[in-house]
N, C-alpha and C positions, 0 to 999 in steps of 0.2 A: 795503553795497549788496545788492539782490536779486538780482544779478548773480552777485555772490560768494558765493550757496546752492549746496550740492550740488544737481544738475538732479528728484534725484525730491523733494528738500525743495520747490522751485519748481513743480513738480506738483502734487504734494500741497495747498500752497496756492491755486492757480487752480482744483482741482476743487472745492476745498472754498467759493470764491467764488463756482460756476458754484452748488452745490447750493444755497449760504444764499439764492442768487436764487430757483433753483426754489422753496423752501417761502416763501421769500418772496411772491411770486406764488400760490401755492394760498393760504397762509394768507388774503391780502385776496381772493382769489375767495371764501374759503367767510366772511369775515367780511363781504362785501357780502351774498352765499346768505343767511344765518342770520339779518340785517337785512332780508333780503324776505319769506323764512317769517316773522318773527315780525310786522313789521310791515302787511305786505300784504297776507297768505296766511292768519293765524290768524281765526278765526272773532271776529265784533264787535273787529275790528283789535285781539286783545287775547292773550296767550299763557298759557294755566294750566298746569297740571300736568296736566291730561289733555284739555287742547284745542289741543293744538300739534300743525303739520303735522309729518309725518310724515320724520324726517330730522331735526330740529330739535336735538335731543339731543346725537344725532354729529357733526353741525358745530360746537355747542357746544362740543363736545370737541377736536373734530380742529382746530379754527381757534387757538387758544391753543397748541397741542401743533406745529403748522407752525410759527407763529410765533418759540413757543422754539427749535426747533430752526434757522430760520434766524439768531436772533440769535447763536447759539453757533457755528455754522460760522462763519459773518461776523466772529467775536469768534479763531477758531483761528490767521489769519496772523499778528491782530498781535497775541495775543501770542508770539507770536516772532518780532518785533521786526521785521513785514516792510511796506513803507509800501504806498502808493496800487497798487491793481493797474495792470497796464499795459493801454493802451487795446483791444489784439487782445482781454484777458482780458476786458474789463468787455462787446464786443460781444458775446465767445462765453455770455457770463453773460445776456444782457438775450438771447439767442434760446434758450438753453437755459429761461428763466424761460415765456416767449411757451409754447413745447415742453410747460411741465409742466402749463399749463392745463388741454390734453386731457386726460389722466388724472384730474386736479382733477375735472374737469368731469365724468367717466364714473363717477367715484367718487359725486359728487354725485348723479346719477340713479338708481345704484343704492341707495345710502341714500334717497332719497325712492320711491323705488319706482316701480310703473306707474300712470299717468297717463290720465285722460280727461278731455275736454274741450269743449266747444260748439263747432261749425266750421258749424252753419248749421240756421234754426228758421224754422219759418214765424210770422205776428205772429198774437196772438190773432183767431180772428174776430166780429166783431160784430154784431148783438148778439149776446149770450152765448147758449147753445142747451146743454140736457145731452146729454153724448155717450151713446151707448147702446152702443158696441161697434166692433170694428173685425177687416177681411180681411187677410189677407196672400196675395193670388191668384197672385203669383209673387215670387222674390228681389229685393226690391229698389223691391216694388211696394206698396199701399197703399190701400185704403180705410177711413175712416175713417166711421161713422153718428153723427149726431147729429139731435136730434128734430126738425130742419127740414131733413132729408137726409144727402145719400151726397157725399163730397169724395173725391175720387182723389187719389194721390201718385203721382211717379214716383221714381226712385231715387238722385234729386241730390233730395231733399223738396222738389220744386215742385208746385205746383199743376194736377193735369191738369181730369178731366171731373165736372160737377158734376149730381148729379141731385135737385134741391128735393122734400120732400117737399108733398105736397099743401095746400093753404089749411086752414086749423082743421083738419086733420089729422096728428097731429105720428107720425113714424117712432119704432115703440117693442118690436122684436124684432128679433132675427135668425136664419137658421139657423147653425150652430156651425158645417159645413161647407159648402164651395161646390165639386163636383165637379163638371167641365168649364167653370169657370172662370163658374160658374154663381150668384149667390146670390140669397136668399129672405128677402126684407123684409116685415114687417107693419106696418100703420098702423091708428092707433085714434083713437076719431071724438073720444073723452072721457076726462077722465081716470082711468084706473081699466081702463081698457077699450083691450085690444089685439085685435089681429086681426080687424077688419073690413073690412080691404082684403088680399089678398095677392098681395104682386109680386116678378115675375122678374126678375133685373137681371141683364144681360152687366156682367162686371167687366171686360173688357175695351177695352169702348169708351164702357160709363156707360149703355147702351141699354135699354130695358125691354123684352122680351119676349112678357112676357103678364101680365094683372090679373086677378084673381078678388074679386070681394066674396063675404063670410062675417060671418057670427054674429060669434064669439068666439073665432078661428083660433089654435092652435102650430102652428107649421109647422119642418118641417126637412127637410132632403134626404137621400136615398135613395139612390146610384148615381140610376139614370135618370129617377130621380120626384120628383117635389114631394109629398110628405105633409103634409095639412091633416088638425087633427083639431080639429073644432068640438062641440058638444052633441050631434050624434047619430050621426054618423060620423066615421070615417077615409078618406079620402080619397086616391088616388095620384095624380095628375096629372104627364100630360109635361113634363119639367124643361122642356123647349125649347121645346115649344108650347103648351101648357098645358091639351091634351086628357087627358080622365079615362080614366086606366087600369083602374082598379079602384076598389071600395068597400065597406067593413067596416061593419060597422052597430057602434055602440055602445050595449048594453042601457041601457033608462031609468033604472036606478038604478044606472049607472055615469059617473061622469065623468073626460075624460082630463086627465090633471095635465102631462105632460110627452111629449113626440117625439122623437125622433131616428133615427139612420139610417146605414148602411154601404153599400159598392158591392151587397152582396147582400141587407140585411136591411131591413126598415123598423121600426123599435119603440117602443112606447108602453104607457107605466102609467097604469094605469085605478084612480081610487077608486070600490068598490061598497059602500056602508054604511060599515063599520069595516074591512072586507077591502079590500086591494091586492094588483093580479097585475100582472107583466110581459107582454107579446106581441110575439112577433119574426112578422111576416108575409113574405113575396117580397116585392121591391121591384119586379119588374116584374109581378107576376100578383094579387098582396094574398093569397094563397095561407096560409093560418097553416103554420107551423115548428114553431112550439113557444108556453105559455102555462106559466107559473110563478106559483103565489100565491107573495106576498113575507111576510118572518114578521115581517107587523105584526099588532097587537088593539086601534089603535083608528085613528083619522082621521088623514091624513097633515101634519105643518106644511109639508112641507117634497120636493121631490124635484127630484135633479139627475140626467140622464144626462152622466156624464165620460166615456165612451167607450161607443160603439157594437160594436167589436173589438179585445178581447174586450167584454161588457155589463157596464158600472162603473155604479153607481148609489149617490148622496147620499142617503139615508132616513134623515126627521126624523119621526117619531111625536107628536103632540098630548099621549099620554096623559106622567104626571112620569115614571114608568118607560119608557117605549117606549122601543122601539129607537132610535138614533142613530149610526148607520155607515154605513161604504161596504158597500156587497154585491161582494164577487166572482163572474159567472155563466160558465159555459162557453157553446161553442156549440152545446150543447142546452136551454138555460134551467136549466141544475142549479145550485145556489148552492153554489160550489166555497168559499167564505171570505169573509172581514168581515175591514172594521179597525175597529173599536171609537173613537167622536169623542172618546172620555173614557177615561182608563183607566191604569195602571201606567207605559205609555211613552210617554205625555201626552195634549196634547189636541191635535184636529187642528181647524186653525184654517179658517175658508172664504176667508179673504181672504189673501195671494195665492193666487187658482185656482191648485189644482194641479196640476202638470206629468204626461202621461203619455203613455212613450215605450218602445217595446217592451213587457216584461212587469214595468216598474216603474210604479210610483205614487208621484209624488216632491213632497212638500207639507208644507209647513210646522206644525211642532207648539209648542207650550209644554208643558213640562217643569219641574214645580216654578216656581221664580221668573227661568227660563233662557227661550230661544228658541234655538228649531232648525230644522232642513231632518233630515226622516228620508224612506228609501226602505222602499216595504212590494212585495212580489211580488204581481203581480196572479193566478196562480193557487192562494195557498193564505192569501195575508194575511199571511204571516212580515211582520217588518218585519227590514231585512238590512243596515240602517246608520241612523246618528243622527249627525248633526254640529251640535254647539252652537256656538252664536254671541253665549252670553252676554246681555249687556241690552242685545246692537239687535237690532232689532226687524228681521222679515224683510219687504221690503215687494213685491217681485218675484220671479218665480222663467221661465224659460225655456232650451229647448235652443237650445244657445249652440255647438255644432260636435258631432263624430264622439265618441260616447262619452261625454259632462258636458252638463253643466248650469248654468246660470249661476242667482249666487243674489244679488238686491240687497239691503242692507242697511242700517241707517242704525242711528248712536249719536246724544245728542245734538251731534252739531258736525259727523259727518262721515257720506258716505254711499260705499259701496263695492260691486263688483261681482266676486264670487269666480265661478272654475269650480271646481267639482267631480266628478270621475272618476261616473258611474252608479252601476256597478258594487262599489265601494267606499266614497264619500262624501270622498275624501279629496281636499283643494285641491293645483290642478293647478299653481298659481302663486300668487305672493305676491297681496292681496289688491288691486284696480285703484282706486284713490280717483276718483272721481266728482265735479269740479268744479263746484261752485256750479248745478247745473241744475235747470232752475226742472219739478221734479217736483211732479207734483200728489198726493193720497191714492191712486187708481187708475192705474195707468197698464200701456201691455203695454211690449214690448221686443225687437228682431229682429237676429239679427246681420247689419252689411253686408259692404264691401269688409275683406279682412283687419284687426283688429286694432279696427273701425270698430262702431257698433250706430247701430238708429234705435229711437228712445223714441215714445212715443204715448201723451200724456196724453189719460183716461177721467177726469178731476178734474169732479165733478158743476156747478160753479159756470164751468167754462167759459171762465178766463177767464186760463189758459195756455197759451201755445204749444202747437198741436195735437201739432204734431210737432216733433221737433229730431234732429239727428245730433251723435256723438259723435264724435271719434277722436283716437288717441294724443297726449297734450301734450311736443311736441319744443322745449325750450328753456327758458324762465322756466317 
């Protein structure tokens, strides 16, 4: 009789019953788990060798390796020769089993790692419209441009105020910045043809401001000005009211290629012939600063302002040799460094825009038969880290909290969202898998409430969810 064991023989047994319940219990947790990865979870409901969710492996493992193990506790009373547990035993077994879930279950998360998910999208809108770009006027907030207007978000991704763009007139610019919560829309009459209308839009309320018709307008904001620069001038106008401040003549055998603009600066490259210069003027006076020739020697393809402060500039040259880099300038117009778009430490790619945040430049390169995310210093062009990401491909990049960066990714099955340190390039956390989210080719990305982002599909076809929010997937 069990009665007649010495008392720690009698222990010994019921602990060893209470444990073969616990593995008993994790074993069928991670063998239901391992059955939802492979079935539910795995890309075209199918599981390869390098298409399987994440976790899938260790539950393989770990789910057989519980189970033996409860067989063999379960196997230790009898044999020594000890019968049926007694009923106290089998309840304290069947809540110690409930007990070992939690751990199961925390182990579980941790082998699958961090988690995103869809928690709320707004539906495509119809008809379809190509996006042209989109604001972020405050955390949380949203505008979105597409060639038949201006759609506000609020910070639960609803729908706020909506500003149509005009009849046969489709919205087809933006300025890069919106200071005082201010931004600068152009409309073009044709296709081909932008800025023949330009408008001032409160982002705040959806309200327009002031109109200017023009020629063939870039326009970008200044601190306190609207900078228009059409065929013959440069132009400043009141952000607010859209009275002319000032006005720079542009010589006849000069045309401007690109504007932009700081709280204090206003700037614009000019092609004259085969020569290109830079010009920083006052933004509130047009006052010249400073003028830089750039060191090209033939016609431009190509020209981007990335930033205003310090002055970053994309230069693409016509000529097969010409230049193809960023310029680094100070703020006197001196050209303090270059990154080179081609070159020993890859190639620097234009798609996702790249990130720039303090005195880095952080944008994505290809490298031999690899892809990466490399940081270069915006005042000498070192580049001061490289992280490869192998063959996926980088399709996002944005600042994502105090100090990193976030870098979207995609292989073929799976798509992820790393942070990485500025500073050093080095991942700050295991890599976040990105659930099924219907991303378009283009899109941007903003962090929200903790742990949470909101996406904004720029997909030219239009015909995805504008917007969607993510946040943490807690459970299945």
């Amino acid at each position: 009789m069990d009665t007649e064991r010495p008392p720690h023989v009698r222990l010994l047994g019921h602990l060893a019953c209470a444990a073969a319940a616990a593995f008993a219990a994790v074993a069928a947790l991670y063998l239901v788990l391992l059955a939802k990865l492979v079935v539910a979870d795995a890309p075209v409901r199918m599981c390869g060798i390098d298409s399987c969710p994440r976790g899938t492996g260790t539950l393989a493992l770990l789910a057989p390796l519980c189970a033996a193990a409860a067989w063999l506790l379960w196997r230790m009373p009898r044999k020594r020769g000890r019968g049926r547990a007694p009923v106290h035993v089998r309840v304290i077994a069947a809540c110690v089993a409930l007990a070992a879930l939690v751990p199961g279950w925390l182990g579980f998360e941790r082998m699958r790692g961090p988690q995103l998910d869809l928690s709320g999208w707004q539906a495509p809108v119809h008809p379809a419209a190509a996006p042209v770009g989109v604001w972020a006027p405050a955390p949380g907030r949203l505008v979105r441009a597409r060639t038949d207007g201006l759609v506000s978000y609020n910070g639960e991704g609803r729908k706020g105020w909506r500003l149509p763009a005009p009849e046969r007139t489709p919205l087809c610019a933006l300025s890069r910045t919106i200071p005082s919560g201010i931004g600068l829309l152009a409309y073009g009459e044709s296709v081909g043809t932008c800025g023949s209308q330009v408008v001032a839009v409160d982002l705040a309320e959806g309200r327009v401001r002031w109109t200017r018709d023009t020629g063939r307008a870039l326009v970008a904001a200044a601190g306190p000005s609207a900078v228009v620069a059409d065929r013959d001038t440069v132009t400043g106008l009141d952000l607010r009211g859209g009275q002319e401040l000032w006005r720079v003549p542009v010589p006849a055998d000069c045309t401007v290629k690109a504007v932009d603009g700081s709280e204090q600066r206003a700037l614009y490259v000019e092609q004259c012939g085969d020569a290109a210069r830079i010009t920083a003027v006052d933004a509130r006076t047009g006052t010249r600063a400073w003028q830089t020739a750039l060191p090209t020697a033939s016609r431009l393809r190509e020209v981007r302002v990335l930033s205003a402060v310090p002055p970053v500039l994309r230069v693409t040259e016509t000529a097969e040799r010409g230049i193809d880099a960023v310029l680094l300038l100070d703020d006197t117009g001196r050209v303090r460094g270059s990154v080179p778009a081609t070159g020993p430490d890859g190639d620097l790619l234009s798609e996702p825009s790249p990130v720039l945040t303090g005195d880095l430049l952080v944008t994505p390169v290809k490298q031999g038969e690899g892809n990466g995310v490399s940081a270069y210093s915006l005042t000498d062009g070192r580049r001061l880290w490289h992280a490869g990401v192998g063959d996926e491909e980088v399709r996002g990049l944005a600042p994502t909290g105090p100090g990193e960066v976030g870098v979207v990714t995609s292989d073929h099955w799976w798509t992820y969202l790393t942070h990485r340190g500025l500073r050093d390039g080095l991942r700050r956390a295991e890599p976040t898998v990105l659930r099924d989210l219907p991303l378009g080719e283009r899109f941007a990305f903003y962090p929200g409430p903790p742990g949470s982002y909101v996406f904004v599909n720029l997909d030219r076809k239009g015909l995805l969810p504008p917007v969607f929010d993510v946040d943490p997937v807690f459970g299945w």
